[in-house]
N, CA, C and O atoms as a DFTB+ gen file, in Angstrom:
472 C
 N C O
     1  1     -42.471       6.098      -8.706
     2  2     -43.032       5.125      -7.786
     3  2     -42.345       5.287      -6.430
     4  3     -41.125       5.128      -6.445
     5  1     -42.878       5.553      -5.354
     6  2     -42.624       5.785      -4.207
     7  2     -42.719       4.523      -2.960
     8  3     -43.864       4.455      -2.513
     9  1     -41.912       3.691      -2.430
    10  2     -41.672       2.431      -1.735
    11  2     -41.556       3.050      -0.415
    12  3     -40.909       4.078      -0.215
    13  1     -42.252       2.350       0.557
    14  2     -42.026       2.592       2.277
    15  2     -40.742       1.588       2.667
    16  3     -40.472       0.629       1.944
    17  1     -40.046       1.867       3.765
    18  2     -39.023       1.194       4.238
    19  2     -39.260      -0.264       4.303
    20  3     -38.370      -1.007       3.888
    21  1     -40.426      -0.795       4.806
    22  2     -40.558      -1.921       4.992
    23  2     -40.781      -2.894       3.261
    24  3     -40.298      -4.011       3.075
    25  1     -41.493      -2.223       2.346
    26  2     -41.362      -2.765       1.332
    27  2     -40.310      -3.190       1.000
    28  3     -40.077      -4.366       0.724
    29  1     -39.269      -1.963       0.982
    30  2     -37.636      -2.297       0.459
    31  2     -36.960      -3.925       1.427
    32  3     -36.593      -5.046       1.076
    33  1     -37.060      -3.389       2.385
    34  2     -36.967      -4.382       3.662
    35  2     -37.593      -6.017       3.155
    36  3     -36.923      -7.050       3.154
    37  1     -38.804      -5.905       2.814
    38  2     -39.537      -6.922       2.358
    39  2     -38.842      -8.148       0.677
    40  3     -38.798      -9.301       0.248
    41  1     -38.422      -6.572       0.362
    42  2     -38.042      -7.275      -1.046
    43  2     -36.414      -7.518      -0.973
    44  3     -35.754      -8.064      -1.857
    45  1     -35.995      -7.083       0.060
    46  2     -34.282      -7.301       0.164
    47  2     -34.614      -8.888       0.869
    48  3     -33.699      -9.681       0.647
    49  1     -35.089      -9.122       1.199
    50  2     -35.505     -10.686       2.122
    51  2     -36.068     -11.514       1.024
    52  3     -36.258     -12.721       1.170
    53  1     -36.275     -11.020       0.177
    54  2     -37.046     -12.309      -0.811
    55  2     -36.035     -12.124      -2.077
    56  3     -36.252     -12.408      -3.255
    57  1     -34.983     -11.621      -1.545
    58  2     -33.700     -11.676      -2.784
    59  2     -32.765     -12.209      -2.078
    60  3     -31.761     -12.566      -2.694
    61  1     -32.817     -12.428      -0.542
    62  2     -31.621     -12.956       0.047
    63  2     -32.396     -15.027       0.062
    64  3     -31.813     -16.110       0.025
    65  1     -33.590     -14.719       0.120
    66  2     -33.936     -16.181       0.312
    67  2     -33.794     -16.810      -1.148
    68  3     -33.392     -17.962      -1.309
    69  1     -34.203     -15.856      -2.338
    70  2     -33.829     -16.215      -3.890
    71  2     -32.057     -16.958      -3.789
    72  3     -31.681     -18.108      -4.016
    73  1     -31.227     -15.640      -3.323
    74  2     -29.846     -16.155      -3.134
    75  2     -29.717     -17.477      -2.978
    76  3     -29.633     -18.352      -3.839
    77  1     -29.706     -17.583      -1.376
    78  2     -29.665     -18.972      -0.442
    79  2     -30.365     -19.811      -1.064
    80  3     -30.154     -20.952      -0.653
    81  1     -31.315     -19.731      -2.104
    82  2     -31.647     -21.359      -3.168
    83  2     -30.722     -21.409      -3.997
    84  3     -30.268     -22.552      -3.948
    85  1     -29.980     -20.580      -5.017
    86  2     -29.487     -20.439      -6.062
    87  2     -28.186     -21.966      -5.553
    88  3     -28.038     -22.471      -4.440
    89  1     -27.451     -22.315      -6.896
    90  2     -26.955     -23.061      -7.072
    91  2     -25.937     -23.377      -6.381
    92  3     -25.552     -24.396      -5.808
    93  1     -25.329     -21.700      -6.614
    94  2     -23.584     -21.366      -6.428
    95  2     -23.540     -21.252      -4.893
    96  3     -22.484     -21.457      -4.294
    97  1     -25.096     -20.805      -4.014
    98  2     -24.682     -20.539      -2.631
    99  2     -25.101     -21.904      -2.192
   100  3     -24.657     -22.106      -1.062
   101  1     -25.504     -22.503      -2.461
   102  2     -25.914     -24.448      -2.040
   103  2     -24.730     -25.073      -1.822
   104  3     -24.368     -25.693      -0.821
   105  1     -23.795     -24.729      -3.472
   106  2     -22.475     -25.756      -3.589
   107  2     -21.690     -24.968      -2.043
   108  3     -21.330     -25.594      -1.045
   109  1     -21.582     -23.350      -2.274
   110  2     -20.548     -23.331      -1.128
   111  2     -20.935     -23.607       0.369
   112  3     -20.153     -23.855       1.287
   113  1     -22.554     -23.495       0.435
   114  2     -23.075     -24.244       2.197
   115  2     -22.264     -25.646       2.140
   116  3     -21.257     -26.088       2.695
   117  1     -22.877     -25.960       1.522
   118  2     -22.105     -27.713       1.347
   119  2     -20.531     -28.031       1.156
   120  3     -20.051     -29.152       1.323
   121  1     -19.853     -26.967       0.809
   122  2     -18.584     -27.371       0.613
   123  2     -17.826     -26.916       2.284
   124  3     -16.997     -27.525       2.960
   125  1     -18.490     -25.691       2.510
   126  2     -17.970     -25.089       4.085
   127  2     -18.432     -25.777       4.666
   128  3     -17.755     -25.849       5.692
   129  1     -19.833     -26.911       4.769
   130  2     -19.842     -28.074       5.875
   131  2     -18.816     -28.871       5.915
   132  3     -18.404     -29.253       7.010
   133  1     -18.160     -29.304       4.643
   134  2     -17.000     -30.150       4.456
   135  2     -16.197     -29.897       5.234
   136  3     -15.882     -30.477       6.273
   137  1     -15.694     -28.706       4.604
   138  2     -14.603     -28.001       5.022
   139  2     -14.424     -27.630       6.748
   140  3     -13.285     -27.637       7.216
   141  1     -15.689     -27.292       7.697
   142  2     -15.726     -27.393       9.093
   143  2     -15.914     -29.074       9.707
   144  3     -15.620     -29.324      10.877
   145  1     -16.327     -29.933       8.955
   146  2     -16.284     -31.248       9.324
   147  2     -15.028     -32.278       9.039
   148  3     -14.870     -33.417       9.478
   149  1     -14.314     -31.622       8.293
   150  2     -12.896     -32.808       7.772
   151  2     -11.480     -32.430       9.043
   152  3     -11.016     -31.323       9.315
   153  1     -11.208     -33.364       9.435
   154  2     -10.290     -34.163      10.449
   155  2      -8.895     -33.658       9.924
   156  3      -7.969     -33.196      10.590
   157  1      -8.968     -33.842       8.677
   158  2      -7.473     -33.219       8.543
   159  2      -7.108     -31.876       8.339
   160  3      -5.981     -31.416       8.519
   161  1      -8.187     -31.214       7.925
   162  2      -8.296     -29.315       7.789
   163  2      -8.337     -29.381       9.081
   164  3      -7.228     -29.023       9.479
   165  1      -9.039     -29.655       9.998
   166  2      -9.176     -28.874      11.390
   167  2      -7.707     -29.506      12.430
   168  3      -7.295     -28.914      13.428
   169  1      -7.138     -30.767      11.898
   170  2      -5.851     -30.900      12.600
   171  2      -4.685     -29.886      12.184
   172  3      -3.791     -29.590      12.976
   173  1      -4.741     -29.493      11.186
   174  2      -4.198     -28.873      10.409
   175  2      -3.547     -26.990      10.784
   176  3      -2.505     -26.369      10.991
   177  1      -5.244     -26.767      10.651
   178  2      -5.388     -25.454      11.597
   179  2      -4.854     -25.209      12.987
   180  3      -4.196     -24.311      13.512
   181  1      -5.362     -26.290      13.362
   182  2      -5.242     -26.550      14.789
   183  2      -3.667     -26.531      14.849
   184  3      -3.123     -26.174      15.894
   185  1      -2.845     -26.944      13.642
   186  2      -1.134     -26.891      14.229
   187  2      -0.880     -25.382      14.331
   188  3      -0.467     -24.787      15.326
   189  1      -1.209     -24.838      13.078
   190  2      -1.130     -23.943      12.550
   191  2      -1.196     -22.628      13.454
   192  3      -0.580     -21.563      13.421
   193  1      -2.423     -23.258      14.453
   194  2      -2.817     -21.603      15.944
   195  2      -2.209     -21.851      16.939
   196  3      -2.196     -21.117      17.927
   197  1      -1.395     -23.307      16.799
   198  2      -0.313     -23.625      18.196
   199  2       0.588     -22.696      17.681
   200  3       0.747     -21.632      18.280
   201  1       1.522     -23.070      16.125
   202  2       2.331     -22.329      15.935
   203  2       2.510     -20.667      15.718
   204  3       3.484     -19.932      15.556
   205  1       0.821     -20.436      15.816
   206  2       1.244     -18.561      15.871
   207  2       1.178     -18.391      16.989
   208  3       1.295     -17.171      17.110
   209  1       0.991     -19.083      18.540
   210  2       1.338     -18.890      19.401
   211  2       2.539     -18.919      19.980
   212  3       2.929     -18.313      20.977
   213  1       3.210     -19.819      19.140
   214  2       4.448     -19.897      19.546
   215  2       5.628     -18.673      19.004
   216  3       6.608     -18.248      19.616
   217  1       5.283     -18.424      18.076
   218  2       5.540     -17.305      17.414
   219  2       5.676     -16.065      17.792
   220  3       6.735     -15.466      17.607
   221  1       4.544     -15.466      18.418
   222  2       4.010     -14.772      19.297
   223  2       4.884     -14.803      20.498
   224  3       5.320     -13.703      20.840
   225  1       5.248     -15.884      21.246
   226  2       6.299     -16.017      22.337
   227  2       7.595     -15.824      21.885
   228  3       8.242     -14.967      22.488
   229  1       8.143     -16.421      20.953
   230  2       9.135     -16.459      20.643
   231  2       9.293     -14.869      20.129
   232  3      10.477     -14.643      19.875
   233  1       8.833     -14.248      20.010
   234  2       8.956     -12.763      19.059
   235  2       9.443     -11.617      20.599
   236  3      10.387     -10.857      20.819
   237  1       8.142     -12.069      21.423
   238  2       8.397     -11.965      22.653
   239  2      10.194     -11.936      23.248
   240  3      10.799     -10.881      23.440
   241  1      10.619     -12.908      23.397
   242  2      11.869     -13.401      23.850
   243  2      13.175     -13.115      22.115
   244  3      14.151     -13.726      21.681
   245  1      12.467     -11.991      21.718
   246  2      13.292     -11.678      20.612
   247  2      14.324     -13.178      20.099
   248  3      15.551     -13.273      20.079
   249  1      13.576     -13.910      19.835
   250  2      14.149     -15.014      19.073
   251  2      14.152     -15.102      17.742
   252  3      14.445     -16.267      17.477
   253  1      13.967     -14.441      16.681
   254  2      13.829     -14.004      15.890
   255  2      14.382     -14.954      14.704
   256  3      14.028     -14.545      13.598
   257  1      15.238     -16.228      14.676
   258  2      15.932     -16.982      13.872
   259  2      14.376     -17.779      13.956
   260  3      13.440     -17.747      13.156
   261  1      14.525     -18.495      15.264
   262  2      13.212     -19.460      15.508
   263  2      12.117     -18.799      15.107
   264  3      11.462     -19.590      14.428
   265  1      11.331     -17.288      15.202
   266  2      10.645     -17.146      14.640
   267  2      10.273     -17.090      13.291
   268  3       9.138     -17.088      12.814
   269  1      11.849     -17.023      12.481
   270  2      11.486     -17.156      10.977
   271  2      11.106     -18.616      10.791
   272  3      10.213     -18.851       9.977
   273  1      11.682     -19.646      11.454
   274  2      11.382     -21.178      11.089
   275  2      10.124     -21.504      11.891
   276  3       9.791     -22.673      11.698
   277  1       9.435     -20.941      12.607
   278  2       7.980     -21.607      12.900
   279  2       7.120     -20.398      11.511
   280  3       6.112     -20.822      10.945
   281  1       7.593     -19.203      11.204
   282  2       6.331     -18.767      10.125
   283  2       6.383     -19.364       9.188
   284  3       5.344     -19.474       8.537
   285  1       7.798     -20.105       8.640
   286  2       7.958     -20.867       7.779
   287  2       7.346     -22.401       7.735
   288  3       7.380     -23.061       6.696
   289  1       6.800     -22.886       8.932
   290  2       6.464     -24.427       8.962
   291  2       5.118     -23.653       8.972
   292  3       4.199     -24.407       8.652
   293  1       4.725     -22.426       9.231
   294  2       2.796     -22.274       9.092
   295  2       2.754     -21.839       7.668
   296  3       2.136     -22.509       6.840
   297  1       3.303     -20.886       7.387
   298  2       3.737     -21.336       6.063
   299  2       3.734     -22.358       5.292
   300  3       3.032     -22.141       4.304
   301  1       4.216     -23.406       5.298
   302  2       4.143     -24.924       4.722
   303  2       2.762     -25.453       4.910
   304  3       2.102     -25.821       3.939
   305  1       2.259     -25.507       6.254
   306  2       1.158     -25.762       6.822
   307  2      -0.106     -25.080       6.169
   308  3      -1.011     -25.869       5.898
   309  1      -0.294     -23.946       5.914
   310  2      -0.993     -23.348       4.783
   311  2      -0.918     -23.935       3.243
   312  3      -1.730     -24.314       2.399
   313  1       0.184     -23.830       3.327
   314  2       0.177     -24.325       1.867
   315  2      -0.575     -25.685       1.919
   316  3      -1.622     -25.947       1.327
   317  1       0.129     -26.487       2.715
   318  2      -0.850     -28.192       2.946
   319  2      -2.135     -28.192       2.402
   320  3      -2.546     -28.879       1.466
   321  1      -3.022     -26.964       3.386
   322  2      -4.878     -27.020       3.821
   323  2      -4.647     -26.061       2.141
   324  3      -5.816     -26.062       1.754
   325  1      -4.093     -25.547       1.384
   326  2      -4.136     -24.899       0.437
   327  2      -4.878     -25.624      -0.926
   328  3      -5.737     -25.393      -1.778
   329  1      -3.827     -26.752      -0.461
   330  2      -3.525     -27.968      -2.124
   331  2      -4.720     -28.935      -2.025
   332  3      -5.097     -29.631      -2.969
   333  1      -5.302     -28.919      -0.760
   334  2      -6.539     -30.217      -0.426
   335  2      -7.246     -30.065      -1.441
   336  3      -7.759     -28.971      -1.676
   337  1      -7.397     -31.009      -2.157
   338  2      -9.105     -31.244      -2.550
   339  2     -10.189     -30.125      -2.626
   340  3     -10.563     -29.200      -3.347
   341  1     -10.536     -30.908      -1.178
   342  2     -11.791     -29.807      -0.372
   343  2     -11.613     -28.944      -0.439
   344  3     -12.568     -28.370      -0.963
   345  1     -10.749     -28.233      -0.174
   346  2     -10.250     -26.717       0.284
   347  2     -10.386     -25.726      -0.938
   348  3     -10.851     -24.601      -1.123
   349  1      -9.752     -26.697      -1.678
   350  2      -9.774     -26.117      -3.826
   351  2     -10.966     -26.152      -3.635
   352  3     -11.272     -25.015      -3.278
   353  1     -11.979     -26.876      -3.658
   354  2     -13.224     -27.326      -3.800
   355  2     -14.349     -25.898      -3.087
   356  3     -15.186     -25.347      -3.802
   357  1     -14.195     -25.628      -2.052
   358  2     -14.397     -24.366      -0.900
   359  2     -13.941     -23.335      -1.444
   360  3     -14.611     -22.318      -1.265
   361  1     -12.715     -23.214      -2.255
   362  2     -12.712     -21.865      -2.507
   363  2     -13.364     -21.835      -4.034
   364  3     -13.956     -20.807      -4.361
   365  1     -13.303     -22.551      -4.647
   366  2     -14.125     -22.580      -5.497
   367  2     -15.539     -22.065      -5.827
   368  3     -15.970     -21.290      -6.680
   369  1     -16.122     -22.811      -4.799
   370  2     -17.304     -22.665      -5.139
   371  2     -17.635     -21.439      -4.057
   372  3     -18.754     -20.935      -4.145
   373  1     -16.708     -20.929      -3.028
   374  2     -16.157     -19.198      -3.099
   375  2     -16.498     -17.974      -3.655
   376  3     -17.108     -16.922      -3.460
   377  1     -15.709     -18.703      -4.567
   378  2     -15.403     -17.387      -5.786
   379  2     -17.009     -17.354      -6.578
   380  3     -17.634     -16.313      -6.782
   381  1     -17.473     -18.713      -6.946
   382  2     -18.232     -18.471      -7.814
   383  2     -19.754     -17.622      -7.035
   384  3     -20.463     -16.771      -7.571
   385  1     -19.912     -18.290      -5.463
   386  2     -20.885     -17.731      -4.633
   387  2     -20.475     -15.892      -4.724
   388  3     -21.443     -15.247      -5.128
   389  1     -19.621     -15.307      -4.509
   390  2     -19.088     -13.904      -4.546
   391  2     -18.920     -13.312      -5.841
   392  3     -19.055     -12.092      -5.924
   393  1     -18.589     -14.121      -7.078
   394  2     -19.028     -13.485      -8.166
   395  2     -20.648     -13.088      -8.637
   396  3     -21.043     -12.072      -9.209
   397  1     -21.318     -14.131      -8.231
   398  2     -22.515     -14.012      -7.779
   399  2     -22.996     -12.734      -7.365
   400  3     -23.429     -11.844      -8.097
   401  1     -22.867     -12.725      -5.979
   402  2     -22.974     -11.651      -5.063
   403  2     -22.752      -9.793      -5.794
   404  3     -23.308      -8.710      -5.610
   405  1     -21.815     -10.224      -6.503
   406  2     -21.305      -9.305      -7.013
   407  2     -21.798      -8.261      -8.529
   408  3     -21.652      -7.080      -8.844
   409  1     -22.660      -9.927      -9.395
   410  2     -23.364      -9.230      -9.844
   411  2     -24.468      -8.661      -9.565
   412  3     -25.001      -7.676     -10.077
   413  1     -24.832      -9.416      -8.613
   414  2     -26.255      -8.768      -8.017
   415  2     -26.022      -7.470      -7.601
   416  3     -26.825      -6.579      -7.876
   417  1     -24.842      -7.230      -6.862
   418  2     -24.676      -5.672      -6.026
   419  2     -24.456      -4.576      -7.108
   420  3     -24.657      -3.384      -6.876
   421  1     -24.039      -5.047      -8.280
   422  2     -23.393      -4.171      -9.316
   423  2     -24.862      -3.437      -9.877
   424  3     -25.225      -2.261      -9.902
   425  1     -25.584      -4.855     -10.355
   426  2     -26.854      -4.620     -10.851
   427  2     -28.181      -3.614     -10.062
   428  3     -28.920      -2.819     -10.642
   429  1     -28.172      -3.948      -8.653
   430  2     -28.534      -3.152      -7.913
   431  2     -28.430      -1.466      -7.971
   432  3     -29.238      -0.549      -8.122
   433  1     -26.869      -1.591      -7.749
   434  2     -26.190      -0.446      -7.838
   435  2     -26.459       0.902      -9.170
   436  3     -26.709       2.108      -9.165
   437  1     -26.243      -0.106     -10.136
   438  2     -26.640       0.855     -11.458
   439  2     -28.217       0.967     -11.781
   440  3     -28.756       1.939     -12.309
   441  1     -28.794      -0.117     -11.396
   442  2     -30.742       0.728     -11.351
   443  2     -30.727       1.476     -10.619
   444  3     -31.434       2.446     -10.894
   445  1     -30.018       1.530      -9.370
   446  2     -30.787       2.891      -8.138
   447  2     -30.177       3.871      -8.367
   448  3     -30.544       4.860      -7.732
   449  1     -29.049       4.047      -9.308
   450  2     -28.283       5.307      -9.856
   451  2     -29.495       5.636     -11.115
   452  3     -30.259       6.601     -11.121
   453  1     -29.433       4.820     -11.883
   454  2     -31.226       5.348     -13.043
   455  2     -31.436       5.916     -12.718
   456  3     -31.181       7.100     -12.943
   457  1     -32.169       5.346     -11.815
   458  2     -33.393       5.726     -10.869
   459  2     -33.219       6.838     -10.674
   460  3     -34.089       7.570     -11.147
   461  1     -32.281       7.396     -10.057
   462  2     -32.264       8.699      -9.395
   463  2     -31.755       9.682     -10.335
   464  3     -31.935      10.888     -10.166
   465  1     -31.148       9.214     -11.282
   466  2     -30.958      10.251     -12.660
   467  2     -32.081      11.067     -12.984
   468  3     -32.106      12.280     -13.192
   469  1     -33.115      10.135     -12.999
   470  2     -34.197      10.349     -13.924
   471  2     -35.130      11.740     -12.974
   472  3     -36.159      12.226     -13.445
């Protein structure tokens, strides 16, 4: 069976819109709205890109004591946005969106190898 570009094209679009209904990519749209809308992840971050700036300066001015104790408070600071809820929640439903992904690419992968065996 012989397919024109645009077919393939056609049917890669009606597997990405299949995707984007499926369960696992719903939970993680909805959990990354969370996750870009919550006050304390984005204060959080927000310390977090002061302190690699500061970092950045300080590395600059070979300060190098102070720079171990600000990677260490982003450090901490990571860990914080790490332990949230939400964040568990986001990577969660992550993993399960990319395991996903993954079987699909696998599955893909080994028909168009068939395929071309044959």
């Amino acid at each position: 069976m012989t397919y024109q570009k645009e077919t393939i094209i056609a049917k890669a679009n009606e597997l990405k819109e299949a995707l984007q209904a499926t369960e696992a990519v719903t939970f993680y749209r909805a959990a990354e709205e969370k996750i870009n809308t919550n006050q304390k992840v984005a204060a959080k971050v927000g310390s977090i890109k002061k302190l690699q700036k500061e970092a950045v300066n300080l590395e600059h001015y070979q300060k190098f004591g102070a720079v171990k104790q600000t990677e260490d408070n982003i450090d901490a600071l990571t860990a914080e946005i790490d332990h949230l809820p939400i964040v568990q929640e986001f990577k969660r439903s992550q993993e399960e969106a990319n395991d996903l992904l993954q079987s699909i690419t696998r599955e893909i992968s080994h028909k168009v190898t068939s395929e071309l065996k044959k």
